[in-house]
N, C-alpha and C positions, 0 to 999 in steps of 0.2 A: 571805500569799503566799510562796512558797519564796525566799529569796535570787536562787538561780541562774534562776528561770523570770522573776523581775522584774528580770532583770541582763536578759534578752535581749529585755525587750520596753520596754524604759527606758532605757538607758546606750548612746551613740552614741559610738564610736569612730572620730575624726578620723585625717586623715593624720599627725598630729602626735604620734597613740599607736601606730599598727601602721599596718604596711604594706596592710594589708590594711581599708580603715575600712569599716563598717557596723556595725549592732547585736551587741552583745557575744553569742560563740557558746560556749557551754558546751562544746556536745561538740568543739573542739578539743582543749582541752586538761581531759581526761576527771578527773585527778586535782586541779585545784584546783577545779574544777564540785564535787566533794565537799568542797572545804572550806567551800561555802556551808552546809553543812549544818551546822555547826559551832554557832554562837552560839546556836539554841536546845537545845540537848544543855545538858542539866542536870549531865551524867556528866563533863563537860568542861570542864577550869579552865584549862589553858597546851597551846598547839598550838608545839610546837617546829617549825618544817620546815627542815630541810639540803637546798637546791636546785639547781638551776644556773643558770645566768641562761637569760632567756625564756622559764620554766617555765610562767610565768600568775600565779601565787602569791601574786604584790603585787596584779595587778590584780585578784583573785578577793575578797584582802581589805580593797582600797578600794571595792569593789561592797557587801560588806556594809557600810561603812562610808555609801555612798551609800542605801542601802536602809533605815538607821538612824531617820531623821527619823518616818519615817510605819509602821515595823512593831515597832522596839527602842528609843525612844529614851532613852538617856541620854548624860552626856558621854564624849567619845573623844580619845584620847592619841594621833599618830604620832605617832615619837620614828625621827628617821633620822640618816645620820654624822654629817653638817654641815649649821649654818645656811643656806648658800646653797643647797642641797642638796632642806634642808626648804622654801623660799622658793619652788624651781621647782616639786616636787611640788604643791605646792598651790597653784598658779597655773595649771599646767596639767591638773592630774589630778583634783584635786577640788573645788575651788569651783566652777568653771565647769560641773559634773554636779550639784552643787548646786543651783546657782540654775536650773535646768532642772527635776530633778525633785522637790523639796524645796522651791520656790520659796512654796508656802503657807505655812509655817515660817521663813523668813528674815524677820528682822526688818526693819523699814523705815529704820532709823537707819545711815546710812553708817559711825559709828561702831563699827557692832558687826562691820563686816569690814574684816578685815585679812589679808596676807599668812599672818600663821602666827597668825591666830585667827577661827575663824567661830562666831560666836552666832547660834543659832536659838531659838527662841520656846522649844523644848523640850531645850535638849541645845546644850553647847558644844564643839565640837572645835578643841585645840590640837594644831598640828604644829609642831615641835620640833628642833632639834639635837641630838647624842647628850651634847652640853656639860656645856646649859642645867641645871642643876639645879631650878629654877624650878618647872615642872611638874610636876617628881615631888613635889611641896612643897604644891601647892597647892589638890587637887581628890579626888574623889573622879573613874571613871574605871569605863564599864561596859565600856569597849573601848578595849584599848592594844594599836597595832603598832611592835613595834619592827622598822624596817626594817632590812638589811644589818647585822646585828647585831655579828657579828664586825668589823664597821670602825666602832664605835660606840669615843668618846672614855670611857675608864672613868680620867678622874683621881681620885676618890674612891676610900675602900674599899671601899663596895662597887656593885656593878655596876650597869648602867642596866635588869638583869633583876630584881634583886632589889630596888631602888627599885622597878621599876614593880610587882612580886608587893605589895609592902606596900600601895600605892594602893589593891587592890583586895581589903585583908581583910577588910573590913566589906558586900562586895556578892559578896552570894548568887550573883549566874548573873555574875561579869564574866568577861569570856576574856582571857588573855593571848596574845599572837600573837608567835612569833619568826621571823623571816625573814631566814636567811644564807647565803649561799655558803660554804661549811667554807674557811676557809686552812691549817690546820694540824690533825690527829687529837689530841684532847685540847682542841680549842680550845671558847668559850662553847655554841656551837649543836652541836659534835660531844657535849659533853657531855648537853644539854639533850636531844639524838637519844636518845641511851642511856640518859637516865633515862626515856624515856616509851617506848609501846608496839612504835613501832622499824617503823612498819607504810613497805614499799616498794611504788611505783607502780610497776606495770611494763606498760610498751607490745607492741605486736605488734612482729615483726622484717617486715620489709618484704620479707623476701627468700621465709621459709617462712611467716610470721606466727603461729608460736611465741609468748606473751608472755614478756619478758623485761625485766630489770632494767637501764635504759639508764643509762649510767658517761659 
């Protein structure tokens, strides 16, 4: 089943994610509703995206990440700035869509959930600090996002993009996902923009409804 059409008849969106809570709606926000499409493209290995905030972006690809258990599973990396960071994401955004739609696949052993690891019968997902070197050490990895990429701690040499690209030389279909707000032209995800197809979303103008390229 398509990502995006089992995002909106599956994934319940509380007060506590949008202002707006009911079932997750694609056609709001019409360009990450396409990046559902994503994970099974064969043609496709790293999804660079330069965003803005409230674009959808992250929620489009922790949907796929919820949809993972029962149509792609293997194991899946978030990797965001900080520990505390990674701790609320997945306390509020993903475990608890989890255990809702996934709930066949969770294992029974209290042990196997934790804040920044959930083990299912098929597939384990660690979410991460951009710190932690740990992870990128430890697994193999059919789907890694790195969130807020440009505010990811890069104390090694090399980056938490090119750790995570290594995790996944050995699997055939893995995606790598990057998701940042640009801070500076030249910076991780401006670059990552420019080496990939460079494709822009652009919306209607409200005023003529013209599509245009929203800055």
């Amino acid at each position: 089943e398509p990502c995006w059409k089992w995002a909106a008849e599956n994934v319940w969106l509380g007060e506590k994610e949008t202002a707006t809570p009911g079932f997750y709606g694609p056609s709001a926000t019409p360009g990450a509703k396409e990046g559902h499409r994503r994970p099974l493209d064969p043609s496709i290995r790293e999804v660079p995206i330069m965003k803005s905030s409230r674009s959808g972006a992250s929620e489009a690809w922790f949907n796929v990440l919820r949809w993972m258990p029962e149509h792609w599973p293997g194991n899946a990396l978030v990797a965001i700035n900080s520990r505390d960071k990674a701790k609320e994401v997945s306390k509020k955004r993903i475990h608890p869509h989890l255990a809702k739609t996934a709930g066949a696949q969770l294992t029974e052993s209290p042990d196997d959930v934790s804040t920044l690891q959930i083990s299912l019968k098929n597939m384990d997902i660690i979410v991460s600090g951009s710190g932690s070197a740990g992870p990128f050490m430890e697994a193999w990895y059919r789907l890694i996002i790195l969130d807020e990429l440009e505010n990811h701690q890069q104390d090694q040499e090399t980056t938490t993009y090119d750790r995570a690209k290594s995790r996944q030389a050995t699997v055939p279909d893995g995606k790598l996902v990057a998701l940042s707000k640009p801070e500076l032209a030249g910076g991780i995800i401006d670059l990552n923009y420019i080496r990939g197809t460079q494709e822009k979303w652009l919306v209607p103008c409200p005023r003529c409804e013209q599509r245009i390229e929203l800055l």
